[in-house]
N, C-alpha and C positions, 0 to 999 in steps of 0.2 A: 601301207608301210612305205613304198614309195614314196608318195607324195610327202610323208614326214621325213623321209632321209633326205629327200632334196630341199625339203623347206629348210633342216637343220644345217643344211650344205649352204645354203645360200646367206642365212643366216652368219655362220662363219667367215664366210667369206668378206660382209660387209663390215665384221669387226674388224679385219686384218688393216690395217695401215699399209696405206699406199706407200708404194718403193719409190724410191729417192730413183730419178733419172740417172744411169749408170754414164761416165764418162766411158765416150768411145773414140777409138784412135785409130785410124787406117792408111799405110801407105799412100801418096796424092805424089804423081807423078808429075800432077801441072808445077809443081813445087821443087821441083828437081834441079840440082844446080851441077852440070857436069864438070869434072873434073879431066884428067888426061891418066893415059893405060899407064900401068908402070908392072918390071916386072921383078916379079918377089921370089925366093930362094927359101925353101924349109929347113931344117935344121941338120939337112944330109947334105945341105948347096945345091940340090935340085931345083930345077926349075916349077915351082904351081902349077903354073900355066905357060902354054911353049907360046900360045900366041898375047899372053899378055896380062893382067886383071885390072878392069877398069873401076875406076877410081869417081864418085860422087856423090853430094848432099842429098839424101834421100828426104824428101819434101811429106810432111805429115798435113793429116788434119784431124783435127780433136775439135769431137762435138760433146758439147756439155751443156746441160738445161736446154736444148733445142738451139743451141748459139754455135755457128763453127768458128776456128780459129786454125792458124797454122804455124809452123814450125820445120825446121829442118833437123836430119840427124845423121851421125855415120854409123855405118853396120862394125855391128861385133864379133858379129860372126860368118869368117871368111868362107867354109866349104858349104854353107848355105845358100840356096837362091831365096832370093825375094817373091814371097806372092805377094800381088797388089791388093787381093781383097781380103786378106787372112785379119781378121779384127786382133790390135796389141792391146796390153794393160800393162802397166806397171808392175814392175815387180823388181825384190830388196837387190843388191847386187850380189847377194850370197844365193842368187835365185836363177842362176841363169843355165836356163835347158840343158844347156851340152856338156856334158862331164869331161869333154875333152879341153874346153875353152880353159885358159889363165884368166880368163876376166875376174874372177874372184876373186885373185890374187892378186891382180895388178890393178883393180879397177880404179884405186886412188892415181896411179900413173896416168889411166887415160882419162881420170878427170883434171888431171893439170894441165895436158894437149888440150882438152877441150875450151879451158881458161882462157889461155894464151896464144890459141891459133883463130882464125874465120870459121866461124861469123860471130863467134861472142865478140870478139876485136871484129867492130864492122868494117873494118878498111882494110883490106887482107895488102893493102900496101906498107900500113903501118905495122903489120906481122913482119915482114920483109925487114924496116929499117929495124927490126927489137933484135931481131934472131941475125943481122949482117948479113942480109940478103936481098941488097935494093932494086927496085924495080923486077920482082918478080910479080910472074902473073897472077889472074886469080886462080883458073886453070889447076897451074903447079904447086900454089899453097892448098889446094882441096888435096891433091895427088898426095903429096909429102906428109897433109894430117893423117890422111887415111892410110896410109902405107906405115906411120908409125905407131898408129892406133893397134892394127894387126899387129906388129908387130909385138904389142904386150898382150894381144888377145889368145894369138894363133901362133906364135914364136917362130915369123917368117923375119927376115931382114932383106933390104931393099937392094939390089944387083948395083952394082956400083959404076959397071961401062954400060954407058948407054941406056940405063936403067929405062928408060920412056920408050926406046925404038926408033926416037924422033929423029930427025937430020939434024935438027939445030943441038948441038952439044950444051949450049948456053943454055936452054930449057933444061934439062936433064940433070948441070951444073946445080941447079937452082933448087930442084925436089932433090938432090940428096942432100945440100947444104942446109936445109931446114928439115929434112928427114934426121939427120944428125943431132942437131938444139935439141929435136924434139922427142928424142929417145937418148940426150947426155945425160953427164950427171947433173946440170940442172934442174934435172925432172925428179925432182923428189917428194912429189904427187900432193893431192887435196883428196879430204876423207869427202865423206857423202854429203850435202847439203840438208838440212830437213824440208820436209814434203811439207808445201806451202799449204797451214789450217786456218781453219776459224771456224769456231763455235761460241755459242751465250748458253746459260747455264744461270737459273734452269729455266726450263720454255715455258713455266706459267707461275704468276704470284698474284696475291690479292689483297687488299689492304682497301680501306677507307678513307673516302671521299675529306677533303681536310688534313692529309698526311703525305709524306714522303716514304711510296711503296720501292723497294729494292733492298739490296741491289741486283741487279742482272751482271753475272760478270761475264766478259767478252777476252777471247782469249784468241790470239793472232796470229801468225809469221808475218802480219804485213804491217805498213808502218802505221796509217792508218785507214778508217772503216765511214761507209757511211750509215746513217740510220734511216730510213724511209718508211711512213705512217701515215696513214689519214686519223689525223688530232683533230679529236673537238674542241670546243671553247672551253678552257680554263685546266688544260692537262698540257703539261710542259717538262717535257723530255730534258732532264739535267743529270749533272755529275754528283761527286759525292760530297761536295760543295754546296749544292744547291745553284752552280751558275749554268744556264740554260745551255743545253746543246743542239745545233744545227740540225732538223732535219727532215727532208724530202719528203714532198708527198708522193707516194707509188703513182700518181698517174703522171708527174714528173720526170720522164724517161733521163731528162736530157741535164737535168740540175743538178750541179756539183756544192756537197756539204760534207766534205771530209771534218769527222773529227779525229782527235787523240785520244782515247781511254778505254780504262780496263775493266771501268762501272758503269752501269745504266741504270739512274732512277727514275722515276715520272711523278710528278708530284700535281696531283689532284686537288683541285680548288674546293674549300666549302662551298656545298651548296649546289653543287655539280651532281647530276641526276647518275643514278648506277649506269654504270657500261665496261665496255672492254673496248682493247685497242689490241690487236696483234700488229707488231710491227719487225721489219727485217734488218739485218747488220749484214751487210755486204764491203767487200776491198776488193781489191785488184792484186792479186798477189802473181810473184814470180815464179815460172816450169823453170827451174834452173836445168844447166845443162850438166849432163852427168847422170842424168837418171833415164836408168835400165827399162826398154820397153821390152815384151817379149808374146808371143803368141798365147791369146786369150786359152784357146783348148791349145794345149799342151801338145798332143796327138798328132795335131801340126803343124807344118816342118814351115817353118821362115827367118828369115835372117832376124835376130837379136839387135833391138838399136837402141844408141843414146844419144839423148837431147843434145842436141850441138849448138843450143841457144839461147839466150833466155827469152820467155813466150809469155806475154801477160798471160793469167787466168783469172776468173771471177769466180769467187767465196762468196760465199751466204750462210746465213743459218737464223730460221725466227724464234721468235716470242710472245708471249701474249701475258698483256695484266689488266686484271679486274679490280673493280670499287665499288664498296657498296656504300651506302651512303651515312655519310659523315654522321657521329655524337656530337649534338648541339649541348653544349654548358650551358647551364640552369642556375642562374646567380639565384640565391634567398636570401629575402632583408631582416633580419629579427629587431622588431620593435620593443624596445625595453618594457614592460606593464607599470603603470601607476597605479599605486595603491590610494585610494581614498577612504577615508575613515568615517562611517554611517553612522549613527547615532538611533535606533527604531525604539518606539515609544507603543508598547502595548498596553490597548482599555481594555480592561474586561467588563463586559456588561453583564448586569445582573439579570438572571433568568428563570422565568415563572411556569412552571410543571403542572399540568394538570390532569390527573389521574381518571380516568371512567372504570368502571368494574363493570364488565357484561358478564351477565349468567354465562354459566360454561355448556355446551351444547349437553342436549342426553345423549349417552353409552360415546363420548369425546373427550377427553382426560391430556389431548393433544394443547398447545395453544398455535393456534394458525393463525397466520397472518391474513386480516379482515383485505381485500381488495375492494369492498362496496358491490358487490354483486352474487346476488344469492347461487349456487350451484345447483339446488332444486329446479328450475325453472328449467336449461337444457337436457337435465336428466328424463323430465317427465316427457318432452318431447321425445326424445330417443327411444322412451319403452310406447310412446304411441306408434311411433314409426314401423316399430319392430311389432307391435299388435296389428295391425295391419295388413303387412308383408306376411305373415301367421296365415289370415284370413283369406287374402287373395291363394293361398297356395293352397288352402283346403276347399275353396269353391274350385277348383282347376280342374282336382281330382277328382269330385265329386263329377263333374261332367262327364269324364273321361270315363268313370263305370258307369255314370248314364248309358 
C-alpha cells in the first residue's frame, strides 16, 4: 500500500506544471544613493526625531528568470526600519501594510514627486532649474523628495529654520524651496500606471502543411516584441498580411528583430514534412515608478517602497504550432466517349442430331448420365477387399483360442 501511494504521489507530481520563476526583489545597499538628515515635525509641531531623519535612494535588486537588474526607490513608510534581507513584492497601492500610512489616499501625489523629481528626471540639476532652484545639489534634491514624499505618506511637514542642521544656510534654503513645489498646488498627482504585460494567446494551434495556421494573438504594454525560434525550411513567421516577420533564433542571444503586432501567423510550405516549432515573444517593457513594493510575508515589519525609476524589465511568454501534412489536389480529366455504330451479321448454321436409344438398365427407371466407364468394376474390388479383411480377422481369432 505503500509503495502504491507513493507511486500515485509521484505520479501526481509529474503532471503538475512547473511554476513560472517568481520575481524577487530585495533591498541592495551597494545601490544606495545618499541623501542629507533633515528634520521633520508631526502634526502636534513635534520634533520625529531630535537628532534628525535621514534622507536616501534605497538601491533594489530584482531577479527575474535568473537575470538580476536594479533600481532605486524612496520609503513610504517613515516609523518603519529597513531590513536588508526581508524579500518585497509588489503590491496594488490600496495594499499597503500600515493602517496608519495616507499612502492610499495620497499615493497619486507621490506619484507626481516621483515624475518630476531625481532620478526619473536624471539630472537632478535639471529638477533645480523646473522647480527655481539653481544649482542645487544632488544630496538636497534626494532630501527635499523624500521629506515631501512623507509628508503625503506620514503627515509630517519639513521644519523650516535650519531644517538640515547644516551650517550652510544655502543648503537648507534649497530642500525646503523644492520641499515647497513639491508638496504646492501644482501637485495635483498621476493615477497608477499599468503593470508592464505580455502574453500570446493561445499557446498551441495546428493546422496543415500548405496553409496559413493562426492567429496567435500578442497582447503588450510595451511598444514592441521580439519573436525568437528555431525555423525549419519552408515555415515563415508572418502577419495577418501574410508579409514575413523578423525573427531570432534562440541561440541568438545577442540579435535584435523587434517587430510591431498584435497577430502571429506561421505559414507552412507544401510539401513540408509534419512538425512543431515552439517559439517565444519577448519585449523589454518599463518598472515604472510609482509602484508600491511591500514585504513578501506580511508578518514582517519593513519599510514600504516605490519605484523612484523607470527600470527596463524583460516579458516573455511562449507558444507552440503544429502541421500535419498538407491535402494534395487531385485534378480528374473526363474524356468525352465516342459512340461508334457496329453493324454484327449472325449465321446460323444448320445442325445434324443424332439420337442412340440404349436399353435402360434392370430395376433403373433413373436416366444418368453415361461418363464411359462402368461402376461395376470398383465395386467388385471393394467387396474383395472387404472379403479379405473378413478373413484375416477370423484366422487371428482362431489362433488366439488356439
Amino acid at each position: 500500500m505503500g509503495a502504491a501511494v507513493l507511486g500515485a504521489s509521484l505520479l501526481l507530481l509529474s503532471a503538475l506544471p512547473a511554476a513560472a520563476d517568481a520575481v524577487k526583489v530585495t533591498p541592495y545597499p551597494d545601490k544606495d544613493e545618499k541623501g542629507m538628515g533633515v528634520f521633520l515635525l508631526d502634526k502636534e509641531g513635534k520634533l520625529v526625531r531630535k537628532e534628525g531623519t535621514h534622507a536616501e535612494l534605497i538601491g533594489l535588486k530584482i531577479v527575474k528568470d535568473g537575470e538580476e537588474q536594479f533600481a532605486t526607490a524612496y520609503c513610504v513608510e517613515l516609523p518603519t526600519p529597513l531590513e536588508d534581507n526581508t524579500p518585497l513584492e509588489e503590491a496594488p497601492w490600496g495594499e499597503h501594510p500600515n493602517p496608519k500610512s495616507k499612502f492610499k489616499e495620497n499615493a497619486a501625489k507621490v506619484n507626481w514627486i516621483l515624475h518630476h523629481s531625481y532620478p526619473t528626471v536624471e539630472d537632478h540639476a535639471k529638477v533645480g532649474e523646473a522647480f527655481g532652484v539653481p544649482d542645487i545639489g544632488k544630496s538636497s534634491v534626494i532630501a527635499a523628495t523624500q521629506a515631501a514624499i512623507w509628508h503625503f505618506t506620514d503627515e509630517v511637514t519639513l521644519r523650516e529654520d535650519n531644517s538640515t542642521g547644516d551650517a550652510d544656510d544655502k543648503v537648507d534654503a534649497d530642500v525646503l524651496a523644492l520641499y515647497k513645489k513639491l508638496t504646492g498646488p501644482d501637485n495635483v498627482g498621476i493615477g497608477a500606471e499599468p503593470t508592464p504585460t505580455l502574453s500570446i494567446d493561445p499557446k498551441e494551434l495546428e493546422g496543415k502543411a500548405g496553409t496559413l495556421i493562426g492567429p496567435f494573438t500578442v497582447k503588450t504594454s510595451a511598444d514592441q516584441v521580439v519573436i525568437s525560434a528555431e525555423v525549419p525550411k519552408g515555415v515563415t513567421f508572418t502577419d495577418k498580411d501574410g508579409k514575413p516577420l523578423a525573427v531570432v533564433n534562440k541561440a541568438d542571444v545577442n540579435a535584435e528583430a523587434t517587430v510591431k503586432v498584435g497577430e502571429v501567423f506561421v505559414k507552412v510550405d507544401q510539401g513540408v514534412e509534419p512538425g512543431a516549432v515552439e517559439f517565444t515573444v519577448s519585449a523589454t517593457t518599463d518598472l515604472h515608478h510609482g509602484r508600491l513594493f511591500v514585504a513578501s510575508d506580511r508578518r514582517q515589519k519593513t519599510q514600504s517602497l516605490v519605484i523612484a525609476e523607470t527600470t527596463k524589465v524583460d516579458a516573455k511568454d511562449s507558444a507552440k504550432v503544429k502541421w500535419t501534412e498538407g491535402t494534395t489536389e487531385t485534378t480528374t480529366t473526363t474524356t468525352p466517349a465516342t459512340t461508334t455504330e457496329t453493324t454484327t451479321t449472325t449465321t446460323v448454321a444448320p445442325s445434324t442430331t443424332t439420337t442412340t436409344n440404349a436399353p435402360a438398365g434392370p430395376g433403373n427407371e433413373d436416366d444418368l448420365a453415361s461418363t464411359g466407364a462402368s461402376i461395376f468394376v470398383p465395386l467388385l474390388i471393394g467387396l474383395g477387399l472387404l472379403g479379405a479383411g473378413a478373413a484375416a480377422l477370423i484366422i487371428v481369432r482362431r489362433k488366439k483360442t488356439a
